[in-house]
C-alpha positions in Angstrom: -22.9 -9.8 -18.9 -23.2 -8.4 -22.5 -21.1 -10.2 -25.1 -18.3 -8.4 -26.5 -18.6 -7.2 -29.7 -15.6 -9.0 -31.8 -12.6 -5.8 -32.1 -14.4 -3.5 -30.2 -11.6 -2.0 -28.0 -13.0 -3.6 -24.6 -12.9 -7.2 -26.5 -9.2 -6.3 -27.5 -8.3 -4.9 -24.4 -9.2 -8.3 -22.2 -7.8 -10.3 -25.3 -4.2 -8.4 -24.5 -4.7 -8.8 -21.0 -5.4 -12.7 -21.7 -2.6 -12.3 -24.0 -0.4 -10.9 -21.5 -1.3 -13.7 -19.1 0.1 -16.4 -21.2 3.0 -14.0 -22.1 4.0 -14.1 -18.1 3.3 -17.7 -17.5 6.0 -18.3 -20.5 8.2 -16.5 -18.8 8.1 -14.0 -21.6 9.5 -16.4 -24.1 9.4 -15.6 -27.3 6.7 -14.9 -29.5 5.9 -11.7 -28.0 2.2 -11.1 -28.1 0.7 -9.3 -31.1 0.2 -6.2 -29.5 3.6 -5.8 -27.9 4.6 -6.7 -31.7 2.8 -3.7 -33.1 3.8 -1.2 -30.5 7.7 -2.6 -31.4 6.7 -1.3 -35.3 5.1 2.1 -34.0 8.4 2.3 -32.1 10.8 1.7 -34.5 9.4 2.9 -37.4 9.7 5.9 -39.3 6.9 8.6 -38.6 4.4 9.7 -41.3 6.2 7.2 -44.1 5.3 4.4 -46.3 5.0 0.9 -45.2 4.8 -2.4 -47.0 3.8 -5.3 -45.5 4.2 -8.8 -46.5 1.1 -10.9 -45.0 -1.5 -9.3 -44.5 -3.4 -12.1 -42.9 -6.4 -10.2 -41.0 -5.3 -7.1 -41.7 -5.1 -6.1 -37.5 -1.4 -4.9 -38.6 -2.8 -3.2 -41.4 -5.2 -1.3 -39.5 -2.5 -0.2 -36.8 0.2 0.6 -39.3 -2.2 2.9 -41.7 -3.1 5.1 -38.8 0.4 6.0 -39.0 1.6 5.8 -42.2 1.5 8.3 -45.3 0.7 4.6 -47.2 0.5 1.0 -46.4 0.7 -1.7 -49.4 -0.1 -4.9 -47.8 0.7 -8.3 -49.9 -1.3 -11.5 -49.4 -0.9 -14.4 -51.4 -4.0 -15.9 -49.9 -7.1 -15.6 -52.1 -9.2 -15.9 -48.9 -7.7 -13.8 -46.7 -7.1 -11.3 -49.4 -10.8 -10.5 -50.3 -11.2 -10.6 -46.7 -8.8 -7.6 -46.5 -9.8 -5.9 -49.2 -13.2 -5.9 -48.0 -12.4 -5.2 -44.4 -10.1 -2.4 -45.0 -11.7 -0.6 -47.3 -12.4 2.1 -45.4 -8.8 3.0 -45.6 -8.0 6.0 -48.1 -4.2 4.8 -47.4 -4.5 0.9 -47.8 -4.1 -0.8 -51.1 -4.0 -4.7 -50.3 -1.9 -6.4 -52.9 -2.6 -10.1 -54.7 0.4 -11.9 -54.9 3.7 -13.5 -53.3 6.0 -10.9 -52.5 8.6 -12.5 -55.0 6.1 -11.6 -57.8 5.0 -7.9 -56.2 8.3 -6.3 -55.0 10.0 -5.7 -58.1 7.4 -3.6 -59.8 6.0 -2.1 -56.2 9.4 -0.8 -55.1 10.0 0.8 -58.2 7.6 3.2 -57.6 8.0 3.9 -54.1 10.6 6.8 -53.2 11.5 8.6 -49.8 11.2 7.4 -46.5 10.1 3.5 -46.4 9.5 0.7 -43.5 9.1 -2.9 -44.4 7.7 -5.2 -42.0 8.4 -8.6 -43.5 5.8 -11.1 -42.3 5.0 -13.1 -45.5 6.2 -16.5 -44.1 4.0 -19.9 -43.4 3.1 -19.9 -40.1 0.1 -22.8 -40.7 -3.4 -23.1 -40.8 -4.8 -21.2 -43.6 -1.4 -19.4 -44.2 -0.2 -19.2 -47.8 2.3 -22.4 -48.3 4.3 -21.5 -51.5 7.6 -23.2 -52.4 9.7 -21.7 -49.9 8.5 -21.6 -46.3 10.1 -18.1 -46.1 10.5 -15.5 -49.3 13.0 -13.5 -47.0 16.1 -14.0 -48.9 14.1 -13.0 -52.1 12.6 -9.9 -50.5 16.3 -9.1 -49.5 17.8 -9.1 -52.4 14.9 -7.1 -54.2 15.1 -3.7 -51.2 19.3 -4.4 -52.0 18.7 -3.2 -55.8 15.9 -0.7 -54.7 18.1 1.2 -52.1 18.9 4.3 -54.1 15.2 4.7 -54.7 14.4 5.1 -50.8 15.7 8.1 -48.5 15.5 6.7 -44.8 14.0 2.9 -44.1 13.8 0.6 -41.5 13.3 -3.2 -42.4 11.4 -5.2 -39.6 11.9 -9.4 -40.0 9.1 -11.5 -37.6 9.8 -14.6 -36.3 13.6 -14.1 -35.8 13.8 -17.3 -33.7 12.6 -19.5 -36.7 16.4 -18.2 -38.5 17.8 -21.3 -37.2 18.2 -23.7 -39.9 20.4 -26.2 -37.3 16.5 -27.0 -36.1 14.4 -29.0 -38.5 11.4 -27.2 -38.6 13.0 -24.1 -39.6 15.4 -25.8 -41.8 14.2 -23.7 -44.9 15.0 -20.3 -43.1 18.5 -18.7 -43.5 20.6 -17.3 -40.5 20.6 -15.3 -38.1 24.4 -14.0 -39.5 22.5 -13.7 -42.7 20.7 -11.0 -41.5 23.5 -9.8 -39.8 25.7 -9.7 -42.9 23.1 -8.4 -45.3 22.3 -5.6 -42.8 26.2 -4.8 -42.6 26.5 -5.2 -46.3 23.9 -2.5 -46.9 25.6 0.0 -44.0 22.6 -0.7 -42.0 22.5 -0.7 -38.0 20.7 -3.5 -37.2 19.6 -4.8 -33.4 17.3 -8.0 -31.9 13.7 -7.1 -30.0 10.3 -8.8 -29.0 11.8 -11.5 -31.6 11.7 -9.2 -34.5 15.2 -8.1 -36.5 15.3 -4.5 -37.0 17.7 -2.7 -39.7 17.8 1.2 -40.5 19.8 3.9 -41.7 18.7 6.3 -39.8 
């Protein structure tokens, strides 16, 4: 048997099937796997706009989201894995792959960025060679920044990973706010909001 070329589509197709496999014997407890993840953004997102994405870790979210995006600005904090995205996505007239927490990038990023926007917020440590900065989560920070920045942005829909970690009653996710402050901030900014493949999802639209 040939050895399968590394994200060549018959290597990702048995990784989702191996992916899918562990999925079922979970009993489809959360975390979904990453695919189900990215067809949940193609899904919920807004056709033919801007995204921004916070983590761009290997960039496999990148790749999906700028085949259907007008723009993608990815932000890694990561010196590592940045150069590894710059250098892997490069080939992507649409991709610029940002240096940086997201605390330091959103202000000046969103400033320039108008019409219809998604944000897929994903810029938490989640281990291993993740960034660690002083906050396990910059979520509330990223928050506040899209509240100031609304007027700029026509429709948007706001994607939050991980919502299982906004617990702060369990230790390990002690650092993360609510769920309700979510809820509240996505009431706050006349946003419907619902709960899917453990990922929040807010929109005007």
């Amino acid at each position: 048997m040939k050895m399968l070329i590394k994200n060549s589509r018959p290597y990702r197709f048995l990784n989702n099937v191996r992916n899918l496999v562990d999925w079922n014997a979970r009993k489809y407890s959360a975390p979904s796997p990453h695919f189900i993840k990215q067809l949940c953004l193609i899904r919920n997102g807004i056709p033919n706009a801007v995204w921004v994405e916070t983590g761009t870790f290997l960039g496999s979210t990148t790749r999906v989201l700028a085949k259907i995006a007008s723009r993608v600005y990815s932000i890694e904090p990561e010196p590592t894995l940045f150069l590894n995205a710059k250098k892997g996505l490069n080939n992507f007239n649409n991709v610029e792959i940002l240096y940086g927490t997201s605390e330091d990038v959103f202000p000046s990023l969103l400033q320039k960025i108008n019409g219809d926007v998604n944000f897929w917020l994903d810029g938490h440590f989640s281990g291993g060679i993740t960034f660690k900065g002083g906050k396990d989560t910059p979520i509330v920070d990223e928050l506040r920044c899209i509240s100031e920045h609304l007027s700029h942005f026509k429709r948007i829909t706001i994607l939050i990973d991980d919502i299982r970690c906004f617990n702060p009653h369990i230790r390990e996710y002690s650092a993360y706010p609510s769920v309700d402050f979510l809820v509240d901030w996505a009431r706050k900014n006349k946003l419907h909001w619902h709960i899917e493949h453990d990922i929040f999802v807010a929109e005007n639209h």
